[in-house]
mmCIF file of the N, C-alpha and C atoms, coordinates in Angstrom:
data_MODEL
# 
_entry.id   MODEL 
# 
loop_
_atom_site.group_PDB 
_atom_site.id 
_atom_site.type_symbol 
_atom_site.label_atom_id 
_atom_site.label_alt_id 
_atom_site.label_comp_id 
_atom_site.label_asym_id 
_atom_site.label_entity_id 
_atom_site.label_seq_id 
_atom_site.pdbx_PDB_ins_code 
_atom_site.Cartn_x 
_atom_site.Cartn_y 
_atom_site.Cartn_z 
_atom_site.occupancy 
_atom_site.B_iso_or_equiv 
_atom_site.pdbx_formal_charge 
_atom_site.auth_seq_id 
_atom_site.auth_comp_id 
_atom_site.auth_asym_id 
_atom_site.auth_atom_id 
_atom_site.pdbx_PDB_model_num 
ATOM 1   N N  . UNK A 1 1  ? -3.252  -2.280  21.141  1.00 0.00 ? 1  UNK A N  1 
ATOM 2   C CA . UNK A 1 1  ? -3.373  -2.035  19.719  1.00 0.00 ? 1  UNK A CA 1 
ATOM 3   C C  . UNK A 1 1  ? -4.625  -2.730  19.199  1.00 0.00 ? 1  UNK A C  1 
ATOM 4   N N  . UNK A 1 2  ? -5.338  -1.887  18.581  1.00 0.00 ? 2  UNK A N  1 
ATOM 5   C CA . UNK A 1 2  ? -6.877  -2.214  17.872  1.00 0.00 ? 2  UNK A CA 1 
ATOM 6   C C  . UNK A 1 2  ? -6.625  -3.274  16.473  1.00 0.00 ? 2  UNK A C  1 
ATOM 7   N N  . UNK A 1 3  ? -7.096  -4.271  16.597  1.00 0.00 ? 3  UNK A N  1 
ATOM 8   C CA . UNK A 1 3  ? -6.807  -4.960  14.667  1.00 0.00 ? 3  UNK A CA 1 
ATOM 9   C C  . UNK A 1 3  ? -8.241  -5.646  14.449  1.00 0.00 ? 3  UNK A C  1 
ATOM 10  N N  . UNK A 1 4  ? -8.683  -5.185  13.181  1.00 0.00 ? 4  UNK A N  1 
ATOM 11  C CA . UNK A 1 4  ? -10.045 -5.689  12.689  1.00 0.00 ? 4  UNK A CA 1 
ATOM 12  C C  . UNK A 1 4  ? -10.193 -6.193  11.347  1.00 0.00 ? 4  UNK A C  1 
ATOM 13  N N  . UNK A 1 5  ? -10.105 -7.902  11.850  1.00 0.00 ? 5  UNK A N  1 
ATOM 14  C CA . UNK A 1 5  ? -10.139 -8.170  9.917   1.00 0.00 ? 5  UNK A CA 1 
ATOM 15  C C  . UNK A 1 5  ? -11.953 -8.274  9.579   1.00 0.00 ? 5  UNK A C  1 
ATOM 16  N N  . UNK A 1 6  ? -12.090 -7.942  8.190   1.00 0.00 ? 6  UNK A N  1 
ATOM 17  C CA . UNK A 1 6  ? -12.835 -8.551  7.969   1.00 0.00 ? 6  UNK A CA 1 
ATOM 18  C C  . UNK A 1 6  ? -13.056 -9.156  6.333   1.00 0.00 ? 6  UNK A C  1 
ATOM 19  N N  . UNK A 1 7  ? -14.549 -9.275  5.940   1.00 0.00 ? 7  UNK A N  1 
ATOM 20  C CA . UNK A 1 7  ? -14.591 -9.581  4.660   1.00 0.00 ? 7  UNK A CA 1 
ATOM 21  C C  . UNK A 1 7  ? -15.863 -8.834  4.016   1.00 0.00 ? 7  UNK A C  1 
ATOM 22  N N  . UNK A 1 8  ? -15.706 -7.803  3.168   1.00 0.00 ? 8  UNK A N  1 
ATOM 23  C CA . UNK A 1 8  ? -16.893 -7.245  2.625   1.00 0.00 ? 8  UNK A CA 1 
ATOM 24  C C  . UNK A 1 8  ? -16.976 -8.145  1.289   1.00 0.00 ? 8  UNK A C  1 
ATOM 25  N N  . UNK A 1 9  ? -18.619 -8.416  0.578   1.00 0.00 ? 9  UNK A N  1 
ATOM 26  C CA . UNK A 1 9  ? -18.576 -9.494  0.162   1.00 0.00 ? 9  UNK A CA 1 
ATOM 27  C C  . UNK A 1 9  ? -19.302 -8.706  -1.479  1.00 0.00 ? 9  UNK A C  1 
ATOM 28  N N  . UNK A 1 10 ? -19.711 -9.039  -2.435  1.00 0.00 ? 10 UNK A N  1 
ATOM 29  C CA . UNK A 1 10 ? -20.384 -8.154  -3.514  1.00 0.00 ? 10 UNK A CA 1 
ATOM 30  C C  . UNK A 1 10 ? -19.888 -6.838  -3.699  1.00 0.00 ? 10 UNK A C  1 
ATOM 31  N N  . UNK A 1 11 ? -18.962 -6.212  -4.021  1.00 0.00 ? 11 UNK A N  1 
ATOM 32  C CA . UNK A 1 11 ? -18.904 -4.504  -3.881  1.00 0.00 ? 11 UNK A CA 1 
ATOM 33  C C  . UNK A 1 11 ? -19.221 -4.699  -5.349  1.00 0.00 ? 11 UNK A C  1 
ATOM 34  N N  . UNK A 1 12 ? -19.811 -3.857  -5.712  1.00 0.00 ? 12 UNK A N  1 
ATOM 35  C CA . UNK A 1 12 ? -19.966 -3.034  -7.101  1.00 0.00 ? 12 UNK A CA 1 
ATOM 36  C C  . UNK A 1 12 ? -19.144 -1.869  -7.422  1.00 0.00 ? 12 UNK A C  1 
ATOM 37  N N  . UNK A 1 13 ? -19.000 -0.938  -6.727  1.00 0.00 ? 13 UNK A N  1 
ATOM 38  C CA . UNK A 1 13 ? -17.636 0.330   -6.776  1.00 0.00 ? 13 UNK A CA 1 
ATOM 39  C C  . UNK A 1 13 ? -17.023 0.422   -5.766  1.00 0.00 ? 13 UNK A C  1 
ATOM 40  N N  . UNK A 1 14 ? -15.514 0.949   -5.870  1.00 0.00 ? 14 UNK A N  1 
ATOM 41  C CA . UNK A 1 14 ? -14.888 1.057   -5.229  1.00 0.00 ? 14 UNK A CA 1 
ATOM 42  C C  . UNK A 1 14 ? -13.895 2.267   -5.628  1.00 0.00 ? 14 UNK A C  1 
ATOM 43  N N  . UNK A 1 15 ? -13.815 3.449   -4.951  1.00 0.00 ? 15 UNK A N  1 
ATOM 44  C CA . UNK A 1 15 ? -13.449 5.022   -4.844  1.00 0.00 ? 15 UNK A CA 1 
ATOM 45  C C  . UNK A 1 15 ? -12.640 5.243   -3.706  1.00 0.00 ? 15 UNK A C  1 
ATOM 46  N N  . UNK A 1 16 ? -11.518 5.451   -4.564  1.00 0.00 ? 16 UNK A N  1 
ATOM 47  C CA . UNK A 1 16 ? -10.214 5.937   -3.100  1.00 0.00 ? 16 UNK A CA 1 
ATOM 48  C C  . UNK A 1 16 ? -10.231 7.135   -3.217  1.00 0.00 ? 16 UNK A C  1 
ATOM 49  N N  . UNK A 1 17 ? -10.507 8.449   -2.460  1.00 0.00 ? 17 UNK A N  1 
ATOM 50  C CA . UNK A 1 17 ? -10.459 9.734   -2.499  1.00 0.00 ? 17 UNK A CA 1 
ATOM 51  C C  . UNK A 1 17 ? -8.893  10.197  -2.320  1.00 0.00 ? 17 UNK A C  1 
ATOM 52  N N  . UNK A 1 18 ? -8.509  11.246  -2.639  1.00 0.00 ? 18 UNK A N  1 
ATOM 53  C CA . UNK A 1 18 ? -7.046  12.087  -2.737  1.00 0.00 ? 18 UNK A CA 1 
ATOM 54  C C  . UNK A 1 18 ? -7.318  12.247  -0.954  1.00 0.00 ? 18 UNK A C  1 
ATOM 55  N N  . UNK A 1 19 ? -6.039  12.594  -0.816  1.00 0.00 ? 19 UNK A N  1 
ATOM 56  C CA . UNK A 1 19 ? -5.450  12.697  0.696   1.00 0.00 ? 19 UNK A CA 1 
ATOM 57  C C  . UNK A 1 19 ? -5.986  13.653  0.666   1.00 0.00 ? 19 UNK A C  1 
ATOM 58  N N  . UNK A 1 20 ? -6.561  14.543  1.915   1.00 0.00 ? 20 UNK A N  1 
ATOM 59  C CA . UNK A 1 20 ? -6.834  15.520  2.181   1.00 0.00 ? 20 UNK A CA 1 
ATOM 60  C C  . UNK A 1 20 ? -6.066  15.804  3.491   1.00 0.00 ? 20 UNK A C  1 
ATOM 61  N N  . UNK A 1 21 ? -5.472  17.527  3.523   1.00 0.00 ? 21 UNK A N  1 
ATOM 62  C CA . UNK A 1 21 ? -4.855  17.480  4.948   1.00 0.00 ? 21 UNK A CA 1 
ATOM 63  C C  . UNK A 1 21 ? -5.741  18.595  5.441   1.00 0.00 ? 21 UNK A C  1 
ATOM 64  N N  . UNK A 1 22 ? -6.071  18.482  7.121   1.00 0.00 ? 22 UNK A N  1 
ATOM 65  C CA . UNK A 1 22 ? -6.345  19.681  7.868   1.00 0.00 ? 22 UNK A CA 1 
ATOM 66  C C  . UNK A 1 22 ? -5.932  19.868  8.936   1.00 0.00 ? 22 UNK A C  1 
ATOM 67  N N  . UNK A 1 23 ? -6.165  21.002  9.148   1.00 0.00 ? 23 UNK A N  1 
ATOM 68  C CA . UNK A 1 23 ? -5.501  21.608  10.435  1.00 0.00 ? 23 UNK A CA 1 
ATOM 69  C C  . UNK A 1 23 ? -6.074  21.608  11.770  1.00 0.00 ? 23 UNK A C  1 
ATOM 70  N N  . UNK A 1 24 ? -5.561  21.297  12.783  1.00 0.00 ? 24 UNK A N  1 
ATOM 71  C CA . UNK A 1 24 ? -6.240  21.834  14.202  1.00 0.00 ? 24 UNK A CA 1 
ATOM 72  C C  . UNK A 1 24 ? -5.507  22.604  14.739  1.00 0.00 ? 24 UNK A C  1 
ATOM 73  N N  . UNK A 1 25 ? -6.400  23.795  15.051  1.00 0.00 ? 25 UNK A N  1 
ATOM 74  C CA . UNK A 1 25 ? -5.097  25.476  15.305  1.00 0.00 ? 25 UNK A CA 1 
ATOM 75  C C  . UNK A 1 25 ? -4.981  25.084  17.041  1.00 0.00 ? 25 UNK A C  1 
ATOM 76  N N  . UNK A 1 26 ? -3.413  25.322  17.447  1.00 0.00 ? 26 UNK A N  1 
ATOM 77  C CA . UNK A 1 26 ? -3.374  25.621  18.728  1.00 0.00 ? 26 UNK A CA 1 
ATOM 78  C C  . UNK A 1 26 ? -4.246  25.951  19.791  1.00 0.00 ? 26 UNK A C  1 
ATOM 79  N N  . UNK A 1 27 ? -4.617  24.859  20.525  1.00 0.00 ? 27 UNK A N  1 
ATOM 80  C CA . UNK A 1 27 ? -5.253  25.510  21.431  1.00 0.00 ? 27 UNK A CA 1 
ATOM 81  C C  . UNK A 1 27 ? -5.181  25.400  22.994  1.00 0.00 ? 27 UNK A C  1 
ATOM 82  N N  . UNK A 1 28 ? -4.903  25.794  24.008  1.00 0.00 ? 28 UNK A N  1 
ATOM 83  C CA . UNK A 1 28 ? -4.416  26.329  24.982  1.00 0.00 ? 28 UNK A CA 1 
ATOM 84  C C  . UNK A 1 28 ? -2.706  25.942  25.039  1.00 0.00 ? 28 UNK A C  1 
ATOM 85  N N  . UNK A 1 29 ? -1.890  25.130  25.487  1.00 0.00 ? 29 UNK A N  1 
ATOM 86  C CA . UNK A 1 29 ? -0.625  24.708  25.410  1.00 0.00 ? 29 UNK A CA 1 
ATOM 87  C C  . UNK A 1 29 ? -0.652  23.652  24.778  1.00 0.00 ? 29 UNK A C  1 
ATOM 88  N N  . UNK A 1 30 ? -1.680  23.287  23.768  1.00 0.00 ? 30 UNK A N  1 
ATOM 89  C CA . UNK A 1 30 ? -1.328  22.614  22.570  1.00 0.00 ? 30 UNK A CA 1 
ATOM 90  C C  . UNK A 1 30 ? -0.823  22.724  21.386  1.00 0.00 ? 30 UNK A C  1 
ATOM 91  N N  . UNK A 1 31 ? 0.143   22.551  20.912  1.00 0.00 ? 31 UNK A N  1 
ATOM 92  C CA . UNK A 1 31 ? 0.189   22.866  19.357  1.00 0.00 ? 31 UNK A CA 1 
ATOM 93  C C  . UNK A 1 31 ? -0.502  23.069  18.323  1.00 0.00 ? 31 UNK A C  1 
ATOM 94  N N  . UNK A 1 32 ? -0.613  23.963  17.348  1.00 0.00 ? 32 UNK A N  1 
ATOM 95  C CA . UNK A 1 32 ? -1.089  23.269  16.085  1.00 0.00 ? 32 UNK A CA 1 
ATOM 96  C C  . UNK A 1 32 ? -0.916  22.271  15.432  1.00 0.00 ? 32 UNK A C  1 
ATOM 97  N N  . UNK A 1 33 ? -1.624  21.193  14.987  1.00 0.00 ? 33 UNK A N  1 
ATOM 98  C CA . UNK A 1 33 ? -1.557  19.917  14.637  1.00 0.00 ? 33 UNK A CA 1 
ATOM 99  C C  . UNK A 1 33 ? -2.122  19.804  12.913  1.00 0.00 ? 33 UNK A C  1 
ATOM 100 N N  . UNK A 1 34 ? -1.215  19.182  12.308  1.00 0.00 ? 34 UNK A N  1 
ATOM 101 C CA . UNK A 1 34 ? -1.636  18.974  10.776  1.00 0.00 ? 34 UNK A CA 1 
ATOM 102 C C  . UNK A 1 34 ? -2.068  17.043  10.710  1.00 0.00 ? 34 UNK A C  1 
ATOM 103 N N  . UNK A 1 35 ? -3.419  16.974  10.143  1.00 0.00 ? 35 UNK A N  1 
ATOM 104 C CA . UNK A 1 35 ? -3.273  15.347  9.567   1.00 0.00 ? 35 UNK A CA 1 
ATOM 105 C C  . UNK A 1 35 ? -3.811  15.263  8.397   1.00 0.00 ? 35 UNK A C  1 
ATOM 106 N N  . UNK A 1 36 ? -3.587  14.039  8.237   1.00 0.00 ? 36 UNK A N  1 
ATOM 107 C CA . UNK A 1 36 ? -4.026  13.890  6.556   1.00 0.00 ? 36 UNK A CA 1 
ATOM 108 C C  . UNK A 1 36 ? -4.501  12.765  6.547   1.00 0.00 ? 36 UNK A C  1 
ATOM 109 N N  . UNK A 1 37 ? -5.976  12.343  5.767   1.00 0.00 ? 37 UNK A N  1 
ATOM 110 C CA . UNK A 1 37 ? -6.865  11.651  5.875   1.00 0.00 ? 37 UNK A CA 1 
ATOM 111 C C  . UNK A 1 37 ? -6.856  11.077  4.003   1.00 0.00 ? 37 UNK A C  1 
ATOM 112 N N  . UNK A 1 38 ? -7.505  9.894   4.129   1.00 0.00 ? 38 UNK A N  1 
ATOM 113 C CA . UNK A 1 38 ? -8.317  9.625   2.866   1.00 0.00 ? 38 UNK A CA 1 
ATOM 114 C C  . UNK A 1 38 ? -9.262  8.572   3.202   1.00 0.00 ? 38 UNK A C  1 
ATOM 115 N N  . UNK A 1 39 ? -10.288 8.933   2.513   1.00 0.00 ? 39 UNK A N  1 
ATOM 116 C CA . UNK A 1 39 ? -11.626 8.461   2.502   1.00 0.00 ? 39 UNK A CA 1 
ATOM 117 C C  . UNK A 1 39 ? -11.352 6.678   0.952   1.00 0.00 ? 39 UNK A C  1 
ATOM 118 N N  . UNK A 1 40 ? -12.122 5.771   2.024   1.00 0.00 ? 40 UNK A N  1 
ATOM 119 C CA . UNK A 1 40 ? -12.375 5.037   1.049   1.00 0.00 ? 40 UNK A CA 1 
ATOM 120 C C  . UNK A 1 40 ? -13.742 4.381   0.985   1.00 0.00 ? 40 UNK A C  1 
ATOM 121 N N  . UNK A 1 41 ? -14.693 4.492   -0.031  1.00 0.00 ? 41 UNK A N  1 
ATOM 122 C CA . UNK A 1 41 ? -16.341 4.577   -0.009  1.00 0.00 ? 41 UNK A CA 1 
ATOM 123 C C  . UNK A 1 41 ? -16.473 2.743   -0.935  1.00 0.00 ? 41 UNK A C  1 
ATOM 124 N N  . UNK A 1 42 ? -17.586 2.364   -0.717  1.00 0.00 ? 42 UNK A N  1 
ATOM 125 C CA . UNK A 1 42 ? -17.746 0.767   -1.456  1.00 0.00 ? 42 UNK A CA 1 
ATOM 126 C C  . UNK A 1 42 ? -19.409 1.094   -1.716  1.00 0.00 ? 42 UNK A C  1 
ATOM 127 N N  . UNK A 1 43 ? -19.568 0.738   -2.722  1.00 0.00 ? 43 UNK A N  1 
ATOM 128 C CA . UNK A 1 43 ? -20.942 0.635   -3.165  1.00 0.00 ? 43 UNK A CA 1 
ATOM 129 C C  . UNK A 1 43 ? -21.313 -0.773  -2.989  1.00 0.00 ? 43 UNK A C  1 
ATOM 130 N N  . UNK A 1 44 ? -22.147 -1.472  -2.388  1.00 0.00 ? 44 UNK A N  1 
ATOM 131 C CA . UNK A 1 44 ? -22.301 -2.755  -2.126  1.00 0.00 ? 44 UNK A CA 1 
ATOM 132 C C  . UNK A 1 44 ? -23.752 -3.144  -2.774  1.00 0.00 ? 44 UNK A C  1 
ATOM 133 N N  . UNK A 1 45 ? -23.752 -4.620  -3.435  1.00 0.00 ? 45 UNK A N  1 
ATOM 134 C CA . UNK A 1 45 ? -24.521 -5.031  -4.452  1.00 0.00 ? 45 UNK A CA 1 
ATOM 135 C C  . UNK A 1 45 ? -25.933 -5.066  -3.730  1.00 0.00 ? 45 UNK A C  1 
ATOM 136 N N  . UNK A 1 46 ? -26.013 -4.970  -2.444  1.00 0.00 ? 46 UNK A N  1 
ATOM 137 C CA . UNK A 1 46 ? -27.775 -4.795  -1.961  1.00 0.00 ? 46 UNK A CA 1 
ATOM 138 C C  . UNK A 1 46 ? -28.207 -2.896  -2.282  1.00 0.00 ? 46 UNK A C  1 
ATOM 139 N N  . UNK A 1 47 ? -27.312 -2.213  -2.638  1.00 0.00 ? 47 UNK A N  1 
ATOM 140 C CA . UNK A 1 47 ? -27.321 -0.633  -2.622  1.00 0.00 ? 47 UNK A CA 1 
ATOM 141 C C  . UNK A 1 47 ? -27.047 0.081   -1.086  1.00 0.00 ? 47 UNK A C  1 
ATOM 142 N N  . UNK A 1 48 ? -26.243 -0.869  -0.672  1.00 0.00 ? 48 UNK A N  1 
ATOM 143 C CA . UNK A 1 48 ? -25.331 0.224   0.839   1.00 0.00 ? 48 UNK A CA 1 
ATOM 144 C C  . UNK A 1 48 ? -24.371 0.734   0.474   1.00 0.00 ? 48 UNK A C  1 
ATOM 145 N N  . UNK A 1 49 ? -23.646 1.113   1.180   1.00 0.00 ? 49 UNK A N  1 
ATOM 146 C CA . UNK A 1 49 ? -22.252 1.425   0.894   1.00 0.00 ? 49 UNK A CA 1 
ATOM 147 C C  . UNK A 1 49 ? -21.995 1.904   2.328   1.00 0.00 ? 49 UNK A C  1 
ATOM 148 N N  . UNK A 1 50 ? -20.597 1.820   2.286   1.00 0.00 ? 50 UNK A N  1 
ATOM 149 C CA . UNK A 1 50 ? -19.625 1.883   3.503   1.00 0.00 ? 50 UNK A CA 1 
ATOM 150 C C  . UNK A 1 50 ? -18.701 3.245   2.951   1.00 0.00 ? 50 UNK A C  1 
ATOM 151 N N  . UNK A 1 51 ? -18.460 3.328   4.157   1.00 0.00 ? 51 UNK A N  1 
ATOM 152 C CA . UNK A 1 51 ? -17.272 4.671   4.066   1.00 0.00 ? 51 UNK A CA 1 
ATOM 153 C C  . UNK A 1 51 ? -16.176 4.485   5.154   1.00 0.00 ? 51 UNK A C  1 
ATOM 154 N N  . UNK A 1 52 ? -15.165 4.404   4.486   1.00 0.00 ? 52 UNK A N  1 
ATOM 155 C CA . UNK A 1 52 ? -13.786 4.757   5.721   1.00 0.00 ? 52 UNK A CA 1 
ATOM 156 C C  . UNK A 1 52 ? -13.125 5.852   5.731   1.00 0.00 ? 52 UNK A C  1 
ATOM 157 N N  . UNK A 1 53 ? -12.573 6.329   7.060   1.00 0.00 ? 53 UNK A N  1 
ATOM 158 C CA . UNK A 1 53 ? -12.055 7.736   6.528   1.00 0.00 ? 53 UNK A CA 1 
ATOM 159 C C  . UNK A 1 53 ? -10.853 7.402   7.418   1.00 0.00 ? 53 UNK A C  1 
ATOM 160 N N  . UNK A 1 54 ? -9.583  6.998   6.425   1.00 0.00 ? 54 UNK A N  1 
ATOM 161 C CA . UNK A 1 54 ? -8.170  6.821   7.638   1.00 0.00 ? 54 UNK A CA 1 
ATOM 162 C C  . UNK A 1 54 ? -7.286  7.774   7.593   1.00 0.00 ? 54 UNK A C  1 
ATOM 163 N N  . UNK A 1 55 ? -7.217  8.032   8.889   1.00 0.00 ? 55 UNK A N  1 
ATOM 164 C CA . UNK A 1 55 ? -5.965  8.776   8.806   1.00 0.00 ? 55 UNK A CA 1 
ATOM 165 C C  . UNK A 1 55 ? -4.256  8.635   8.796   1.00 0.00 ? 55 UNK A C  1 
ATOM 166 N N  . UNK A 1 56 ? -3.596  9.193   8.120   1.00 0.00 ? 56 UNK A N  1 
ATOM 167 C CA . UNK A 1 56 ? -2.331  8.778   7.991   1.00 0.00 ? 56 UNK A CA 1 
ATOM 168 C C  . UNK A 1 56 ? -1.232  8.981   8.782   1.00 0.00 ? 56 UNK A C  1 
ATOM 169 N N  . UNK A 1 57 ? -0.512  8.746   9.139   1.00 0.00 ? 57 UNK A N  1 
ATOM 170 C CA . UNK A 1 57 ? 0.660   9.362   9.461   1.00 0.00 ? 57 UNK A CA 1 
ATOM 171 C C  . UNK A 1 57 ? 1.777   9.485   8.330   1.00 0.00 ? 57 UNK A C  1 
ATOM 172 N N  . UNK A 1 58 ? 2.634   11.156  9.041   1.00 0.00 ? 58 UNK A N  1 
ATOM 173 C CA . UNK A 1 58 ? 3.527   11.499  8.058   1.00 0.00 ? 58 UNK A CA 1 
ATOM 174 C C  . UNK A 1 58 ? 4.179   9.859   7.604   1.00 0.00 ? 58 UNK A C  1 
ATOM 175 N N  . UNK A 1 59 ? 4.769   9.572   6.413   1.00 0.00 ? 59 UNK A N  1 
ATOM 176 C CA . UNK A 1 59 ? 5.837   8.554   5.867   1.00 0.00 ? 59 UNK A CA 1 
ATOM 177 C C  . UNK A 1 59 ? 5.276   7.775   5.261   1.00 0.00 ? 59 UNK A C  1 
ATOM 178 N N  . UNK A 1 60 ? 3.490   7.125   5.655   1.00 0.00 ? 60 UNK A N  1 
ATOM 179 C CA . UNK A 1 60 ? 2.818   6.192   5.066   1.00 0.00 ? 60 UNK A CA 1 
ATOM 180 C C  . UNK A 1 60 ? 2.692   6.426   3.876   1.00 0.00 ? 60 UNK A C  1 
ATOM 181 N N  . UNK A 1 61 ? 2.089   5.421   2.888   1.00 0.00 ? 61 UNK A N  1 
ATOM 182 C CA . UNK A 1 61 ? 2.002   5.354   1.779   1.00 0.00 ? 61 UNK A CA 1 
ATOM 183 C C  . UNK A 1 61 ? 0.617   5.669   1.587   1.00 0.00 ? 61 UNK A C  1 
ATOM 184 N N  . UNK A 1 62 ? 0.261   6.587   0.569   1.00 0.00 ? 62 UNK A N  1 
ATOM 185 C CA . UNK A 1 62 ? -1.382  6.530   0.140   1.00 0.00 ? 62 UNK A CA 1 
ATOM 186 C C  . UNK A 1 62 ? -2.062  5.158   -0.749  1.00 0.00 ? 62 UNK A C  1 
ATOM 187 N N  . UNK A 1 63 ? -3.092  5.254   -0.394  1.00 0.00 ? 63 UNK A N  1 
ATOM 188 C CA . UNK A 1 63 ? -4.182  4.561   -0.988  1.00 0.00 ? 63 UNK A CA 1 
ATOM 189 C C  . UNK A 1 63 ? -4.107  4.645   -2.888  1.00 0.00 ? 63 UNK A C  1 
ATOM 190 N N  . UNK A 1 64 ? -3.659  3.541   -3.495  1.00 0.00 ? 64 UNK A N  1 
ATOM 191 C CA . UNK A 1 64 ? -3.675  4.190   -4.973  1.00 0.00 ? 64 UNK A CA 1 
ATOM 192 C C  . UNK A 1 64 ? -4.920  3.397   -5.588  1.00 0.00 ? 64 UNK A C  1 
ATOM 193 N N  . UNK A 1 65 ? -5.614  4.222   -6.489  1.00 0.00 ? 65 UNK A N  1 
ATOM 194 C CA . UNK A 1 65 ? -6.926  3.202   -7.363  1.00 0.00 ? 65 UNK A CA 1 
ATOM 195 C C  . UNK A 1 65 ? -5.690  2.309   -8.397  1.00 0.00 ? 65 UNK A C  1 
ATOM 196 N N  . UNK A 1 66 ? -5.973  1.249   -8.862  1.00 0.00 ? 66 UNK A N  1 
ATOM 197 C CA . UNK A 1 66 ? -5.367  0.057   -9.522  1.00 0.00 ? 66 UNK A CA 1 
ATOM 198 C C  . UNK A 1 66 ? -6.484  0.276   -11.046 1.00 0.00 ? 66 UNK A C  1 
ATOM 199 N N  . UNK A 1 67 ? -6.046  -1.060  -11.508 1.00 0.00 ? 67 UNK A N  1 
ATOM 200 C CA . UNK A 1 67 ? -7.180  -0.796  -13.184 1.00 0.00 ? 67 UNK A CA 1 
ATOM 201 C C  . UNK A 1 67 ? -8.383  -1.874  -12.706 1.00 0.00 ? 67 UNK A C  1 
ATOM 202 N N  . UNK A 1 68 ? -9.663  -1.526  -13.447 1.00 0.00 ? 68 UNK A N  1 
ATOM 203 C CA . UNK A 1 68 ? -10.694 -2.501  -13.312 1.00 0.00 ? 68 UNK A CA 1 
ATOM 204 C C  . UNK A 1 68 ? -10.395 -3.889  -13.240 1.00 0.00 ? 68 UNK A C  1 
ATOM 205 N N  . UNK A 1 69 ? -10.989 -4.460  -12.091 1.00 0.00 ? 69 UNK A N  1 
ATOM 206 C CA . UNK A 1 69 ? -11.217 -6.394  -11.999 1.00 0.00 ? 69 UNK A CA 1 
ATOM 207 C C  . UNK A 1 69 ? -11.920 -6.396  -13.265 1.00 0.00 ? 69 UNK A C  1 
ATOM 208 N N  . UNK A 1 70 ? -11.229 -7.829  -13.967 1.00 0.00 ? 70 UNK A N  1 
ATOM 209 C CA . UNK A 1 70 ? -12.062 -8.148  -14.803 1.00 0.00 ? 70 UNK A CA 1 
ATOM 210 C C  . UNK A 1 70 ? -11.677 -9.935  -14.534 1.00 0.00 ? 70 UNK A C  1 
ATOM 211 N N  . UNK A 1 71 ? -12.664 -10.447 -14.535 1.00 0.00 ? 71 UNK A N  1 
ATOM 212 C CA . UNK A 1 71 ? -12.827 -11.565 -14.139 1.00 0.00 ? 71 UNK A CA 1 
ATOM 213 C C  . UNK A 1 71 ? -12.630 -12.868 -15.529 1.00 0.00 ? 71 UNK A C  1 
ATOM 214 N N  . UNK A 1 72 ? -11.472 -13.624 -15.072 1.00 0.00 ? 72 UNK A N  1 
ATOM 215 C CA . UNK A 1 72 ? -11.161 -14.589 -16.696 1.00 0.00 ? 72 UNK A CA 1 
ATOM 216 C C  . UNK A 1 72 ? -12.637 -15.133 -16.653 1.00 0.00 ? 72 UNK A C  1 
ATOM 217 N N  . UNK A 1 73 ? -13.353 -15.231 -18.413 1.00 0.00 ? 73 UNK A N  1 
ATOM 218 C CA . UNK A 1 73 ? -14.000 -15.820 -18.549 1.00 0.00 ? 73 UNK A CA 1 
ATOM 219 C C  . UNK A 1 73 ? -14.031 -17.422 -18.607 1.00 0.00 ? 73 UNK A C  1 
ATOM 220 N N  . UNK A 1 74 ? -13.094 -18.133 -18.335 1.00 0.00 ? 74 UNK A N  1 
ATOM 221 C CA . UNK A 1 74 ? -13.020 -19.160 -18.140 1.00 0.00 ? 74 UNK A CA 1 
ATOM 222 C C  . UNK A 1 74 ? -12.830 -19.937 -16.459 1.00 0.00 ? 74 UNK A C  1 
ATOM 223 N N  . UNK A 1 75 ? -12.225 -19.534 -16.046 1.00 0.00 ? 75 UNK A N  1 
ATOM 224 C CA . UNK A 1 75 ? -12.582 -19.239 -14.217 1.00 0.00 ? 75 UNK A CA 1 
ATOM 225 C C  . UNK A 1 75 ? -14.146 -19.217 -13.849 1.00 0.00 ? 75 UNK A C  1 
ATOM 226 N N  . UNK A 1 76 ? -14.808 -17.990 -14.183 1.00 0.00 ? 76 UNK A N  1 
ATOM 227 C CA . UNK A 1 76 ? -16.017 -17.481 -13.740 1.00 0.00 ? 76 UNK A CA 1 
ATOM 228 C C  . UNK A 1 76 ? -16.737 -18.690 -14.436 1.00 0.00 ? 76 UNK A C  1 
ATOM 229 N N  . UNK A 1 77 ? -16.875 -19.087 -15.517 1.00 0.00 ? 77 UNK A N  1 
ATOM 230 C CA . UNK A 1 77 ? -17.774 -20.001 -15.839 1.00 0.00 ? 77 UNK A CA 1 
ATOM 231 C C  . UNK A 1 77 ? -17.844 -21.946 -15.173 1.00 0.00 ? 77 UNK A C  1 
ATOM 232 N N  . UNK A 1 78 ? -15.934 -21.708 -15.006 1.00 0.00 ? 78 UNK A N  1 
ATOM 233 C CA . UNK A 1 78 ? -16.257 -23.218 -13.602 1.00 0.00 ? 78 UNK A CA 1 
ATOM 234 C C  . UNK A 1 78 ? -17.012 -22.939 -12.432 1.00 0.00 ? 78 UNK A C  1 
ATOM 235 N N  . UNK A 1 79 ? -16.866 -21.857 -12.186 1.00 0.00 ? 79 UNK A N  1 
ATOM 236 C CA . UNK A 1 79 ? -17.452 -21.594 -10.897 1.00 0.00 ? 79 UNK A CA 1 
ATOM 237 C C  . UNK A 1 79 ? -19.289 -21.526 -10.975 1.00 0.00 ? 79 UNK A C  1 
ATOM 238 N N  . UNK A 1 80 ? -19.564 -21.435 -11.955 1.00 0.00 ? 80 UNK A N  1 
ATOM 239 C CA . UNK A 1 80 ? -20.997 -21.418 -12.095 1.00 0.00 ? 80 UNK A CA 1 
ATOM 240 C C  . UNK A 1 80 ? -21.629 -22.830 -12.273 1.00 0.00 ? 80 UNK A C  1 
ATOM 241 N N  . UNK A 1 81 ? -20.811 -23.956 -12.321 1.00 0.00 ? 81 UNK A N  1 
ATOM 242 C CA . UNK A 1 81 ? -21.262 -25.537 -12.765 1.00 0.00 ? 81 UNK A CA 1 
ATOM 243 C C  . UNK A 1 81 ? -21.354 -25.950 -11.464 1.00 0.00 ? 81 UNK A C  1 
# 
């Protein structure tokens, strides 16, 4: 089993795309196969951005967007002393 932590550091946006499902049609004594994917993209503060594209299995839960970070102005300003 594959496990990869990491830490992306500055994002500026962050875009969870809708599930998308597609098909792979039967082919020789294979089945037709359905999966379902969602893309998640990061705009990063040097102007990169990253893209993930995971796929799901049936039962999992999707990816939901949440409301804007907004950072307490009193927090952010200890951190600047």
């Amino acid at each position: 089993m594959s496990k990869i932590k990491t830490s992306i550091c500055a994002v500026d946006a962050l875009e969870v795309g809708p599930v998308l499902f597609q098909d792979l049609p039967a082919f020789g004594s294979l089945p037709c196969r359905v999966f379902a994917t969602q893309t998640v993209r990061l705009a990063l503060e040097n102007g990169g951005q990253l893209e993930f594209v995971i796929h799901l299995r049936e039962g999992c839960s999707s990816l939901q967007l949440g409301e804007p970070i907004v950072m307490p102005h009193d927090l952010a300003e200890e951190n600047v002393k």
